[in-house]
C-alpha positions as CSV (number, residue, x, y, z in Angstrom):
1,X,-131.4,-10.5,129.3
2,X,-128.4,-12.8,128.6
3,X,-128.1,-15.4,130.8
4,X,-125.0,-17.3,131.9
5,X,-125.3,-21.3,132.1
6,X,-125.1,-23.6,135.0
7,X,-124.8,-21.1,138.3
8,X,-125.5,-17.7,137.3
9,X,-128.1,-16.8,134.8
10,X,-127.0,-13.2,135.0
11,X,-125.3,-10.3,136.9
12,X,-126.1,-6.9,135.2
13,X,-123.5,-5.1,133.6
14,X,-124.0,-1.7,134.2
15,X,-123.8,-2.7,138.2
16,X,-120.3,-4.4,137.7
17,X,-119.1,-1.6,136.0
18,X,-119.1,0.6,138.7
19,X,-121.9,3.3,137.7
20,X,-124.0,4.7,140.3
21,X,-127.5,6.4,140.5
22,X,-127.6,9.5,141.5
23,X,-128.8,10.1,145.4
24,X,-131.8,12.2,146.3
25,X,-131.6,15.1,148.5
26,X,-130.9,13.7,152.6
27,X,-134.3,14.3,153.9
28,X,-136.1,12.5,150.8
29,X,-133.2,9.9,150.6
30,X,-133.6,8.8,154.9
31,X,-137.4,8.4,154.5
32,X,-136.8,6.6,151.4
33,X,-134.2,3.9,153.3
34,X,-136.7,3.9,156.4
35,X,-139.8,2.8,153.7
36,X,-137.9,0.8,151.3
37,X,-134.8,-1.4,152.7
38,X,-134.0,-1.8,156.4
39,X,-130.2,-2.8,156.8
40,X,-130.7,-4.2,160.2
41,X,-133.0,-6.9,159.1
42,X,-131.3,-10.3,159.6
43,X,-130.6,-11.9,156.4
44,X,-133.1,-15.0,157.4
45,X,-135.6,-12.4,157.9
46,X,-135.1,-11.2,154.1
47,X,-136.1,-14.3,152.3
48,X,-139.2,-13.8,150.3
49,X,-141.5,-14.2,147.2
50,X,-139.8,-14.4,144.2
51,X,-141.0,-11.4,142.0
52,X,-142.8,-12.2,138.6
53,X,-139.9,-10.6,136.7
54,X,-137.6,-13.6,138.4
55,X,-140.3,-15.9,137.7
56,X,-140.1,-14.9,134.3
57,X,-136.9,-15.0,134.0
58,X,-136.7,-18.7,135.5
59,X,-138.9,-19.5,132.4
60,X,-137.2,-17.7,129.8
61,X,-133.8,-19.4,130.7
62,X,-135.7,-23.1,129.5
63,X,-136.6,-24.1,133.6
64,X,-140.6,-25.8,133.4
65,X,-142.8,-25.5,136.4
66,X,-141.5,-22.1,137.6
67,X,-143.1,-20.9,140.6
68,X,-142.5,-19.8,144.3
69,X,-141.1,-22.1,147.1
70,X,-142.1,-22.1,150.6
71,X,-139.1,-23.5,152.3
72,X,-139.7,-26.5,154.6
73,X,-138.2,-26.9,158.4
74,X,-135.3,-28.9,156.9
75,X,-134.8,-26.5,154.2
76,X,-134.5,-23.5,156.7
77,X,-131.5,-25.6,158.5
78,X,-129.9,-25.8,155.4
79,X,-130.1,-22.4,154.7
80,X,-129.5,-21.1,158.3
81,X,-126.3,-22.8,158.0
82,X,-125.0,-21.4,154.8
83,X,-125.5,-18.3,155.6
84,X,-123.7,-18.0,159.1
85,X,-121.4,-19.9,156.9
86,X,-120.5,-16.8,154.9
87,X,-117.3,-15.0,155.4
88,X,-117.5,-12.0,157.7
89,X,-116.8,-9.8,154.6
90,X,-119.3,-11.3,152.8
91,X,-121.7,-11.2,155.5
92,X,-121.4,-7.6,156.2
93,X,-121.8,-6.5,152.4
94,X,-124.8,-8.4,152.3
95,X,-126.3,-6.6,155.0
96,X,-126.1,-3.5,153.8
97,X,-126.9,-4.8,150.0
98,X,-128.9,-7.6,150.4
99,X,-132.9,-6.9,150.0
100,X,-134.3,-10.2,149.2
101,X,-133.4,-13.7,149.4
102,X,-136.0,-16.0,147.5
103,X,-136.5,-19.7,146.1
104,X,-137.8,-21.2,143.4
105,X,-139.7,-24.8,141.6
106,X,-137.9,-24.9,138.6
107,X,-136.7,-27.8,136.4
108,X,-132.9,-28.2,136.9
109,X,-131.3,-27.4,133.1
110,X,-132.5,-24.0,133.3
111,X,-130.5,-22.0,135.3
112,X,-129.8,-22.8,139.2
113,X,-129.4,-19.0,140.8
114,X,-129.8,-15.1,139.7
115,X,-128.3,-12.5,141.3
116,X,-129.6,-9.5,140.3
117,X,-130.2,-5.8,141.0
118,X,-133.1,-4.0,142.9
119,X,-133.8,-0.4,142.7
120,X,-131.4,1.5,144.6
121,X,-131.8,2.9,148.3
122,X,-129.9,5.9,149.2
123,X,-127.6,5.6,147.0
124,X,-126.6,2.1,147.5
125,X,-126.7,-0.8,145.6
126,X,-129.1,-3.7,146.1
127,X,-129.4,-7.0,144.9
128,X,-131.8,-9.8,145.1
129,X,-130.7,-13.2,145.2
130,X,-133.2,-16.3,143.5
131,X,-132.2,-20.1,144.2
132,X,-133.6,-23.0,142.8
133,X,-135.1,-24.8,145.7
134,X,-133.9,-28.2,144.2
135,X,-130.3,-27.2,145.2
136,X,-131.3,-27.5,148.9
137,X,-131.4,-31.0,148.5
138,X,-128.3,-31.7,146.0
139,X,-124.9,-32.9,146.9
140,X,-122.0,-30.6,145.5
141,X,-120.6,-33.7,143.8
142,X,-124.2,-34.0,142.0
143,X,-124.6,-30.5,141.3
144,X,-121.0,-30.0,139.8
145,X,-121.7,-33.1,138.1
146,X,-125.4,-32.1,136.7
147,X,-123.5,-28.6,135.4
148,X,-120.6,-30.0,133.7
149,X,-122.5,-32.7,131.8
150,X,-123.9,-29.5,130.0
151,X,-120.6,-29.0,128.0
152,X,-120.4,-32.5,126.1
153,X,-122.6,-34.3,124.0
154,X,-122.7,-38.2,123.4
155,X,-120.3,-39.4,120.5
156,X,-120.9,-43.0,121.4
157,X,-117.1,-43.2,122.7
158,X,-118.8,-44.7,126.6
159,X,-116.1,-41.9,127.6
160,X,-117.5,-40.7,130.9
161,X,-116.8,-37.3,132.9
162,X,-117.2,-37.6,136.6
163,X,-116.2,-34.6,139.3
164,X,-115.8,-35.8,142.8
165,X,-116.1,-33.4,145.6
166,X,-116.9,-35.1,149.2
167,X,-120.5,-35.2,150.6
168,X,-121.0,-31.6,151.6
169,X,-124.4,-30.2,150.2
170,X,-124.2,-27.7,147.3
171,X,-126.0,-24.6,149.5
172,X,-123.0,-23.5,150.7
173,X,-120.9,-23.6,148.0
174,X,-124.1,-22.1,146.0
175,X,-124.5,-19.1,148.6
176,X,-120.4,-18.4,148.6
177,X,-120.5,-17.9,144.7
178,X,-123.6,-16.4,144.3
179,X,-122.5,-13.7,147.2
180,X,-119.2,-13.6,146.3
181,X,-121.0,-11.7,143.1
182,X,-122.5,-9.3,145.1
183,X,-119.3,-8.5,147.3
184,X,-117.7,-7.8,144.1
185,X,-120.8,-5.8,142.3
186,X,-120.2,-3.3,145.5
187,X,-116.5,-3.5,145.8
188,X,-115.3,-3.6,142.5
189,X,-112.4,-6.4,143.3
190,X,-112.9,-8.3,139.7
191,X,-112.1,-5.3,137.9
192,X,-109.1,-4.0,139.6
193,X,-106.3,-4.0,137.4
194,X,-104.1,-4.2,139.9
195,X,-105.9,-7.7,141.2
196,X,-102.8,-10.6,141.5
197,X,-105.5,-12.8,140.2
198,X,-106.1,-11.0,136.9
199,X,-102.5,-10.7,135.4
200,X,-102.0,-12.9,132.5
201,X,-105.4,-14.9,132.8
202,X,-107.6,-12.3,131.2
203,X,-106.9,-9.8,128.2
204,X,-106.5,-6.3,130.2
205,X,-108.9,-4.5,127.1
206,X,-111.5,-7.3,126.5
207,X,-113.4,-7.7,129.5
208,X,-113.8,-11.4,129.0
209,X,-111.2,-12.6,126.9
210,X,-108.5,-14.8,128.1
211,X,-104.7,-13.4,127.9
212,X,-103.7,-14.0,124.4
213,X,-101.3,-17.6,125.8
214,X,-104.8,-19.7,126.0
215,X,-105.9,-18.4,122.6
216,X,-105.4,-22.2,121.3
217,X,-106.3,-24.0,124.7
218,X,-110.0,-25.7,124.1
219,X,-110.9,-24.1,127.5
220,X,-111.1,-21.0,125.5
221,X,-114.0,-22.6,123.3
222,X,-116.4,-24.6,125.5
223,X,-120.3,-24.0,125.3
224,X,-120.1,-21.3,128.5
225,X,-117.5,-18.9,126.2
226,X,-119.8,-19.6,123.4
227,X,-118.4,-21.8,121.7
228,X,-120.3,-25.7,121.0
229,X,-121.0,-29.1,122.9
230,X,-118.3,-31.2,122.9
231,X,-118.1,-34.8,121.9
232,X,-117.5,-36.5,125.4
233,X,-114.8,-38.4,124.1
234,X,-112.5,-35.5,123.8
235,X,-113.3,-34.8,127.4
236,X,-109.7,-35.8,128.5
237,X,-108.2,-33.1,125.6
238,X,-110.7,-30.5,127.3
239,X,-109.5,-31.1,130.8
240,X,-105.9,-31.3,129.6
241,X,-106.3,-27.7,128.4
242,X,-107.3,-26.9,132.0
243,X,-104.7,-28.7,133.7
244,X,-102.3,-26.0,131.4
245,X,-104.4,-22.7,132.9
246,X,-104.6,-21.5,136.7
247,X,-108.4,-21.7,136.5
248,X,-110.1,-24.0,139.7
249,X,-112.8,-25.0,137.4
250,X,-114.1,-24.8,133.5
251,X,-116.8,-22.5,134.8
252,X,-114.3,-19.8,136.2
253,X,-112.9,-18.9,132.2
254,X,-116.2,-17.7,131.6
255,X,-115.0,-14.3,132.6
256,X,-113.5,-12.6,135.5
257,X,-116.6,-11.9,137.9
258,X,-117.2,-15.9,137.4
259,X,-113.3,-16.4,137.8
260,X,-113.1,-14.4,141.1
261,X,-116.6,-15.7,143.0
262,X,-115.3,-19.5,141.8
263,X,-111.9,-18.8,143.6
264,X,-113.5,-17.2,146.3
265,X,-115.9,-20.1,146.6
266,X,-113.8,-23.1,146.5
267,X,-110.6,-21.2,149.0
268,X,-113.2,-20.9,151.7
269,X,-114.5,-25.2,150.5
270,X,-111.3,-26.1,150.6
271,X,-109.3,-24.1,153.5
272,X,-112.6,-24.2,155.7
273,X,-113.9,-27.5,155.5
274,X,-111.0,-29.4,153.6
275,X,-113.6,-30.3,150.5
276,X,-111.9,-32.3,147.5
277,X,-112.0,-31.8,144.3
278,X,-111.4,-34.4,141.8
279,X,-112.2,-34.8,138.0
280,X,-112.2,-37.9,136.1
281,X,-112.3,-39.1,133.1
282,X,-112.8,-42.9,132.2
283,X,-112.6,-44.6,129.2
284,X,-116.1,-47.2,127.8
285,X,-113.9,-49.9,129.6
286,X,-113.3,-48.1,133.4
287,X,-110.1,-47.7,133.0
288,X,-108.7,-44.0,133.6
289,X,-107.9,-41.4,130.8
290,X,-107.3,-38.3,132.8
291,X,-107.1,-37.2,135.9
292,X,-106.5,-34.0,137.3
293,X,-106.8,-32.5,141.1
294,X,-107.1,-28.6,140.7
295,X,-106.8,-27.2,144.3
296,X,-103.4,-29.0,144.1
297,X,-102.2,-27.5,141.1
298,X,-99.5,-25.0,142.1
299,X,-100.4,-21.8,139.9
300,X,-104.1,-22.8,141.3
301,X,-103.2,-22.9,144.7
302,X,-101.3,-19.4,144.3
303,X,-104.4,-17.8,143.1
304,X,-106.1,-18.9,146.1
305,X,-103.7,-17.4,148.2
306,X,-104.0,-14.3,146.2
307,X,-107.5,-14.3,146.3
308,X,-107.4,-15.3,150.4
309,X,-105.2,-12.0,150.7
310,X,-107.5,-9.5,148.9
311,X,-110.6,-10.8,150.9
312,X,-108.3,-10.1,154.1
313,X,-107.2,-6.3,152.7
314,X,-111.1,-5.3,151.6
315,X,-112.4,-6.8,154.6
């Protein structure tokens, strides 16, 4: 399995592109759906025991001390709210698509959430959704921070990379992404050709190559597209080259399905509950060498929009 750094370690292919088993015959397929996967189940009511395969997954992603989390009182909160959080779309897919929700021990460094797919019931497509339980307790401005520190490595410059986003935990914005995968693994929206938020940001033959304009753009070569660490002190060249894209973070280049669940994620953040988002980079002696505020950015901000009105139309 190839996993995906930072957020997602993976979303299976063959579910994003559309294919669907083959259903059994009615009678077989209700007795099925009655044994296997009960849509009516609340959504708290589906969180679970990780299963070894996640487990092993966890592990084989670099994460030590993998095992199973039993959420605490506090930790239930915090996920009782980022679920009614959800948008109704959102909600409602994962009701019908939803079969586990489950938590993890896991070092941070080795992937923070899998979404990935169960065996199908009646047809339909189901996902599981894994969460490292350490991200119940993070900050969104530490967990962005923790991600992007992945991309650079230390050149001795004292550059230093900081991404500011208020005080509000990281579950929410955690949940929103990672479901905003499984809305699209049902719906198909990334992959629309006709999608607003496609035309000339991604190549329309190469599923995840950018439109040839950002061929030269470093955004096009950072560790998540493959490409190497970067020395930190060309961190303000880096986040120059994203100022120059309509991409709300590094992460969303990575390819469309990442491109669409960050939009997704940081419209509802930032129409919903007015979150900031601020990156900065200083120089050894404090003093500023970039700055840069996506959700102001005007070809950002129409991509929200764009993104805000295809929610609206698939709800």
């Amino acid at each position: 399995m190839k996993y995906v750094a930072a957020i997602s370690i993976s979303i299976v292919s063959a579910l994003l592109s559309g294919s669907a088993p083959a259903a059994p015959p009615a009678k077989v397929r209700a007795r099925q759906c009655a044994a296997a996967f009960n849509e009516t189940t609340s959504l708290r009511a589906r969180v679970g025991a990780p299963s070894p395969e996640v487990l092993n997954a966890y592990r084989e992603s670099g994460a030590k001390d993998v095992g199973p989390h039993r959420l605490t009182e506090a930790e239930w909160k915090t996920v009782d709210e980022a679920i009614a959080a959800l948008p109704r779309l959102h909600r409602d897919v994962l009701q019908r698509h939803l079969r586990r929700i489950s938590f993890v021990n896991a070092s941070s460094g080795g992937g923070n959430a899998l979404t990935s797919p169960a065996e199908p019931a009646c047809g339909e497509a189901l996902f599981d959704l894994t969460l490292r339980a350490g991200l119940l307790g993070e900050s969104l401005t530490a967990f962005l921070n923790g991600k992007e520190a992945g991309l650079f490595k230390a050149d001795g410059s004292g550059t230093t990379v900081q991404i500011e986003a208020g005080e509000m935990r990281a579950a929410p914005y955690i949940l929103l992404h990672e479901s905003t995968h499984i809305v699209d693994g049902v719906r198909g929206l990334s992959r629309r050709t006709d999608a607003a938020f496609r035309k000339d940001v991604w190549d329309a033959e190469r599923s995840k190559a950018l439109a040839t304009r950002f061929a030269g753009n470093p955004v096009n070569a950072i560790a998540w597209r493959g490409g190497a660490r970067l020395a930190i002190g060309d961190a303000a060249n880096l986040y120059r080259g994203l100022r120059q894209t309509p991409f709300v973070s590094l992460y969303a280049s990575v390819a469309p399905s990442e491109d669409f669940a960050e939009l997704v994620a940081w419209q509802q953040l930032s129409a919903r509950w007015h979150v900031p988002l601020r990156i900065l980079v200083r120089r050894a002696d404090g003093t500023t060498a970039f700055e840069y505020k996506p959700l102001q950015a005007p070809a950002v901000r129409a991509r929200l929009a764009s993104v805000s009105a295809l929610l609206t139309k698939s709800n």
